[in-house]
C-alpha positions as CSV (number, residue, x, y, z in Angstrom):
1,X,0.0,0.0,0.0
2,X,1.4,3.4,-0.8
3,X,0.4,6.3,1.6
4,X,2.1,9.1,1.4
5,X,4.3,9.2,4.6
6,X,4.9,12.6,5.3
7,X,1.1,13.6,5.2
8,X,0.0,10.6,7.4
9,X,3.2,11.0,9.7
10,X,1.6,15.2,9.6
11,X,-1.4,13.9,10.3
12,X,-0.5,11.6,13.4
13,X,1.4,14.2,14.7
14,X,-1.6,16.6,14.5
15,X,-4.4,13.9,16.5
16,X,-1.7,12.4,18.5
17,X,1.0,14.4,21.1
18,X,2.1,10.6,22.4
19,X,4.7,9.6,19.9
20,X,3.7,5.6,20.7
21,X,0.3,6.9,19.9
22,X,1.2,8.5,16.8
23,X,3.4,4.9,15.7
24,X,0.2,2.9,17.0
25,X,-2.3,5.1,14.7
26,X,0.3,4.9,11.7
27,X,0.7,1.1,11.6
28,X,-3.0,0.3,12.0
29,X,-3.4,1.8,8.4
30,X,-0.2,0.6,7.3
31,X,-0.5,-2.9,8.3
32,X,-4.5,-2.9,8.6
33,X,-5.8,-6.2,11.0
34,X,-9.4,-7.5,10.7
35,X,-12.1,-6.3,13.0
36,X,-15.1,-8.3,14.9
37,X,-18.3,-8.6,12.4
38,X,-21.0,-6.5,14.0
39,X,-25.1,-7.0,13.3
40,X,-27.8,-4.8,14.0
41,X,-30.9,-6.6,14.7
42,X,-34.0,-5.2,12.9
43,X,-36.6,-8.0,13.8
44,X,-36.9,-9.4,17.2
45,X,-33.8,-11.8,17.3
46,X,-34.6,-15.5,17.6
47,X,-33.6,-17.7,20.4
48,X,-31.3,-20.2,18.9
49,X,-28.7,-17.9,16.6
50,X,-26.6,-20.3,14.1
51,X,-23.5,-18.2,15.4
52,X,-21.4,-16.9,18.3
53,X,-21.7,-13.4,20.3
54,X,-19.1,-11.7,21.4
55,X,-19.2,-10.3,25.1
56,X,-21.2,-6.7,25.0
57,X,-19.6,-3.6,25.9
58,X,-20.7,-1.6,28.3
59,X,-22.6,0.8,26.3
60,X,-23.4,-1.0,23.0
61,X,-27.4,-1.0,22.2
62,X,-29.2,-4.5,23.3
63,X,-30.1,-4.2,19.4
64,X,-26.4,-4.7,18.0
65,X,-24.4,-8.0,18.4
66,X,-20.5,-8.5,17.6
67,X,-19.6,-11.8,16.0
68,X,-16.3,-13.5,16.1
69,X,-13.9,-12.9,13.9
70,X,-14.4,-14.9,10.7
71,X,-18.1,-14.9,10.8
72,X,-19.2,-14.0,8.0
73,X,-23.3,-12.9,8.8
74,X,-24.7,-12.1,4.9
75,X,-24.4,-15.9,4.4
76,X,-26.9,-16.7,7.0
77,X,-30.6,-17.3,5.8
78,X,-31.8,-14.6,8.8
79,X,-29.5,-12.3,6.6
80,X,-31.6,-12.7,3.7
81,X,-34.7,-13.2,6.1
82,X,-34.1,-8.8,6.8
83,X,-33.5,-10.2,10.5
84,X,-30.3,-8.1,10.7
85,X,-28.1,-5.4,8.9
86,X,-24.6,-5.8,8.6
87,X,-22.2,-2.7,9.8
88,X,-18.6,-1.6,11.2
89,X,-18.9,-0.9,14.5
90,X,-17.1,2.1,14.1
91,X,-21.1,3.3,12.8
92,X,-22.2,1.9,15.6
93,X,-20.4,3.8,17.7
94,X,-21.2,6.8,15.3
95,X,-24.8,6.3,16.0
96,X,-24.6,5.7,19.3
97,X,-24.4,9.6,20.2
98,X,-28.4,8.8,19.5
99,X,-28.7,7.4,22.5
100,X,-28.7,10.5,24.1
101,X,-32.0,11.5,22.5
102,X,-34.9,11.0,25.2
103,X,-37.5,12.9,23.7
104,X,-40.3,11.5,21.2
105,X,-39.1,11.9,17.8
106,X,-41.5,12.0,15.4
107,X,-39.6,12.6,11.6
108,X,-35.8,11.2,10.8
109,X,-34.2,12.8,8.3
110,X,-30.9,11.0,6.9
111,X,-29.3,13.7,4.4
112,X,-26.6,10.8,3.3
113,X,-28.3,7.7,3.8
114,X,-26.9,4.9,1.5
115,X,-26.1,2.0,2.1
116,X,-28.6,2.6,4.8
117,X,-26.7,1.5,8.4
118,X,-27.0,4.8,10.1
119,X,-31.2,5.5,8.7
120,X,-31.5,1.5,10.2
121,X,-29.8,2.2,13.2
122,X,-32.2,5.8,14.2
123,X,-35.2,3.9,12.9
124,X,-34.9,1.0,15.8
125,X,-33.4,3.0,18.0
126,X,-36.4,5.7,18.1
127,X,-39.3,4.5,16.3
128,X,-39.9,7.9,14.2
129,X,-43.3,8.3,12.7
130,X,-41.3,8.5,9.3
131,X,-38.6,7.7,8.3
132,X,-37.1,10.0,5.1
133,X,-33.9,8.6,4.3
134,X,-32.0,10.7,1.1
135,X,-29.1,10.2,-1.7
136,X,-27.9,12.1,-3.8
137,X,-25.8,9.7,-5.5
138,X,-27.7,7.6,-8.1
139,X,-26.2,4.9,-8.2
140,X,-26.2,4.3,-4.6
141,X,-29.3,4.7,-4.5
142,X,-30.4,0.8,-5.5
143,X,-28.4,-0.2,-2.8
144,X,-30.0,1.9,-0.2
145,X,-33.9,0.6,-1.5
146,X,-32.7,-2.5,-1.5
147,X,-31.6,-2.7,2.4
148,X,-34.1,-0.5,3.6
149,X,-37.0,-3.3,1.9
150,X,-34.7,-6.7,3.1
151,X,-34.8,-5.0,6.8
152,X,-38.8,-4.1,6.4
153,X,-37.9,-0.4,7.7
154,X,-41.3,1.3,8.2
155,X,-42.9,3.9,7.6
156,X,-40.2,4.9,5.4
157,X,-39.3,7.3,2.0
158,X,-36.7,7.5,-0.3
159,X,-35.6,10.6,-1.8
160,X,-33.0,11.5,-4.1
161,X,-32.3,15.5,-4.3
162,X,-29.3,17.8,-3.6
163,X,-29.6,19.2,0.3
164,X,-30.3,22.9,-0.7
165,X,-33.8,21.4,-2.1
166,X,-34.5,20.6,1.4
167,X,-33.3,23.9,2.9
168,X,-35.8,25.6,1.3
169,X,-38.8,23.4,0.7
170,X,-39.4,21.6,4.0
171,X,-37.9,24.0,6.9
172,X,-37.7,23.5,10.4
173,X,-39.4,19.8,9.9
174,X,-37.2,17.4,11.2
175,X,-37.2,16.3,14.9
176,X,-33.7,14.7,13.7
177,X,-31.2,15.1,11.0
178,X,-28.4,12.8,10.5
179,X,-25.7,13.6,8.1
180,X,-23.1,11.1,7.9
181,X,-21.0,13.2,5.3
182,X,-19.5,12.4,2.4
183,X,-15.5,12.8,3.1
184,X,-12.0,11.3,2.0
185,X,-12.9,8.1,3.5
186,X,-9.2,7.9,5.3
187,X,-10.5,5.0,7.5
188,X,-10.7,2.8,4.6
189,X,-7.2,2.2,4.9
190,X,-7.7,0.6,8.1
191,X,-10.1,-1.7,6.4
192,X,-7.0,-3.0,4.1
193,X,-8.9,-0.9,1.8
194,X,-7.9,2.2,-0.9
195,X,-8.4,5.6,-0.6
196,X,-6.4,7.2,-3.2
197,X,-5.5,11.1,-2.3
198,X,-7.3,10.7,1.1
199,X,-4.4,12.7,3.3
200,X,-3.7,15.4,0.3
201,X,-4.4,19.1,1.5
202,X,-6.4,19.8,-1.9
203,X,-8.7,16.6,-1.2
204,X,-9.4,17.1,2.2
205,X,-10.4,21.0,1.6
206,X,-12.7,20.1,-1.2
207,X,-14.2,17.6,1.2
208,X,-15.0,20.0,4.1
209,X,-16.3,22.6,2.0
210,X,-18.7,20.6,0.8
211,X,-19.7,19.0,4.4
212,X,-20.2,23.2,5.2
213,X,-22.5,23.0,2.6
214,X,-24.1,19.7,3.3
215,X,-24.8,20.8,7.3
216,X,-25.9,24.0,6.7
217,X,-28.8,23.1,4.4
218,X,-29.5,19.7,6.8
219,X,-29.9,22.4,10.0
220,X,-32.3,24.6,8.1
221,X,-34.5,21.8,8.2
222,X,-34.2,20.8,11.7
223,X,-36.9,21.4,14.0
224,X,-37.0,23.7,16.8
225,X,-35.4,21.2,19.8
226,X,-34.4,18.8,17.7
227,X,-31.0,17.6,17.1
228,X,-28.3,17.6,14.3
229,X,-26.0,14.6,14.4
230,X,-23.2,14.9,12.5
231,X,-20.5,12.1,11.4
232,X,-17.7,11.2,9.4
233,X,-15.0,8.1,8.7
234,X,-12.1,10.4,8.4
235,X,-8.9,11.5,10.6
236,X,-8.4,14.9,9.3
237,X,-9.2,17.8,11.8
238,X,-10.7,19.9,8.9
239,X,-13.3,17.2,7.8
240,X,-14.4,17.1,11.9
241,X,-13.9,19.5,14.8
242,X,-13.0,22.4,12.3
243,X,-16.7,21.5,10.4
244,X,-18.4,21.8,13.7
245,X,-16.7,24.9,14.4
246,X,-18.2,25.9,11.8
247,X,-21.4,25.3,12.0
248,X,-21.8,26.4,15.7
249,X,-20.8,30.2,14.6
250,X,-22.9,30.2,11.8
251,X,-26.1,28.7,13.6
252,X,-25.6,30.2,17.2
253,X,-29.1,28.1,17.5
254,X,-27.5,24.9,18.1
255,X,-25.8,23.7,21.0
256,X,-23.6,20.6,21.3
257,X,-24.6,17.6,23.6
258,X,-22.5,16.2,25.7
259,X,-22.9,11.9,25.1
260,X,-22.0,10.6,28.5
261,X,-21.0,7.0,27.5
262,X,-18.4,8.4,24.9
263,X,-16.6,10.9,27.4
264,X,-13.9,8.8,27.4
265,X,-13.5,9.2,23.4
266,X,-13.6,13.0,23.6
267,X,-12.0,15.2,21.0
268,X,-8.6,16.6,22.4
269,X,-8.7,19.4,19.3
270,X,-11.7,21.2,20.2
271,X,-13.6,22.4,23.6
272,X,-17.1,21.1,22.0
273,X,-18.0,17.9,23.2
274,X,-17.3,15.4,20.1
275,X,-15.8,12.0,20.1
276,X,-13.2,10.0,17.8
277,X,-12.6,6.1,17.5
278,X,-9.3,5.1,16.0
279,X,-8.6,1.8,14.6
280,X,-5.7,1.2,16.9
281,X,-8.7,0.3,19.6
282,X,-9.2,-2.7,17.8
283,X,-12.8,-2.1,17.6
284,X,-13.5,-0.4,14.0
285,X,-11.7,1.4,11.7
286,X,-12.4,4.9,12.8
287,X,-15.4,7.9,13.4
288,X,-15.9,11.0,14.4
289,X,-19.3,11.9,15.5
290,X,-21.4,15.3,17.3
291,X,-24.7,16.1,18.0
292,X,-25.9,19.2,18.4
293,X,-29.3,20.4,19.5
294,X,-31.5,23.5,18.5
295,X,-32.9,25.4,21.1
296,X,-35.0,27.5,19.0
297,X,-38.4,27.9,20.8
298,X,-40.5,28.8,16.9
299,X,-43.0,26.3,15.7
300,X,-42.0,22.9,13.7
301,X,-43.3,22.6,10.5
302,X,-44.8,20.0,9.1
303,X,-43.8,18.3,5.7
304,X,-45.8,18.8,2.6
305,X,-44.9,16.0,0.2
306,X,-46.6,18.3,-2.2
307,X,-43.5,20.9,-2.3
308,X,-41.7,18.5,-3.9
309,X,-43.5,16.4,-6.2
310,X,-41.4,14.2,-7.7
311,X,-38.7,13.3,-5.5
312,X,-40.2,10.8,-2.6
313,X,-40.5,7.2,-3.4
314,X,-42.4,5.4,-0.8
315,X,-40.9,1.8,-0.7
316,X,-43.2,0.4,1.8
């Protein structure tokens, strides 16, 4: 694998002042190691499994198992069944920020849904009233239908439109938006995967500039107290904290929340409370993840399917 070594070395230095750290983070992506299968169970899960679980941790969701390694889960029949969706649990610990949502939620908005993990993952955890789960990709989008129908995820829309439409058609609608934004994907490496250009300044401030764009139109439509979560699978500083920065001086509205089961895995580069999972834990490849709440007091609005004609595809 060729990485550029003085932009990763750059990089360690910036996430890491330990210098084992830094040569722990480094050789994880270098020399990548395979991590524990993970499930999320969408139906009720049967008594008699045809595989192992792993020992819980003390915060994962009752709904999300962690196989051992080798276990591969899409060959199972309760796979094909729509029993359970297949993740990294570096989304699951994403998502977990979620958990610090108490209040009824009624709408879920997922800006950057496909392949469909996080949308799963918000629909079981808080039984919205809808479910509106959005690509702008085309060609992801098969993929994102298709999961969302195995996993019999209901009441739930499809829509596949450019985040500004939203901004300005549906308003304050939300009770939560989730944007797990598109980025340089640097995590992949971890994965034994490629991400060619991931660590390059010119790729990484292309990427951010267009999660600024991405967050701004998702907190236009978020209702008044509800929440913005926010998430990536990259390293850099300017794809994460700096975003969030961002956002919170543009939108004085919103106010970040502090997840008590992540403190541990809180952000050193930023006072805003915001956690990071690196692969060298052993448990996923990496994450970043934030969620922010507005504390607007003005009216939610509802959503009028009319405003955009076109663009929703019911798949129920």
């Amino acid at each position: 694998m060729e990485i550029p070594s003085n932009l990763l070395l750059k990089l360690s230095k910036r996430l890491f002042k330990n210098l084992e750290n830094q040569e722990k983070f480094i050789e994880a992506l270098i020399k990548p190691k395979p991590f524990l299968p993970c499930i999320l169970w969408c139906q009720e899960k049967p008594e008699n499994l045809p595989f192992i679980v792993e020992r819980s941790i003390s915060w994962q969701p009752s709904f999300i198992d962690r196989l051992p390694l080798g276990t591969k889960p899409g060959q199972y029949s309760l796979h094909e069944q729509g029993y359970f969706y297949s993740l990294d649990f570096s989304s699951v610990f994403a998502a977990s920020i979620l958990l610090e949502i108490t209040q009824p939620v009624q709408v879920i908005f997922d800006m950057c849904a496909a392949p469909g993990g996080k949308s799963i993952f918000a629909w079981k955890l808080l039984q919205p009233e809808l479910l509106v789960s959005n690509e702008v990709i085309g060609k992801r989008l098969g993929m994102l239908i298709s999961n969302l129908k195995r996993c019999q995820i209901s009441p739930s829309i499809v829509v596949n439109r450019d985040s500004s439409i939203f901004a300005e058609s549906i308003p304050l609608s939300s009770d939560l938006v989730i944007v797990d934004a598109p980025c340089t994907g640097q995590s992949l490496l971890a994965k034994g995967e490629k991400a060619p250009g991931c660590f390059h300044p010119s790729a990484i401030n292309k990427s951010a500039n267009r999660q600024k764009r991405i967050i701004a139109n998702s907190a236009q439509i978020v209702a008044p107290q509800g929440y913005l979560a926010y998430m990536t699978c990259t390293y850099s500083p300017e794809e994460n904290e700096e975003v969030c920065e961002w956002l919170l001086r543009k939108f004085p509205q919103f106010k970040p929340v502090e997840v008590s089961h992540l403190k541990d895995s809180q952000s050193h580069l930023t006072t805003i409370p915001c956690y990071r999972m690196f692969p060298q834990s052993g448990l996923g490849a990496g994450a970043f993840t934030v969620l922010f709440k507005n504390t607007n007091e003005c009216d939610k609005q509802e959503i009028d399917t009319d405003s955009i004609s076109g663009v929703w595809m019911n798949i129920n």
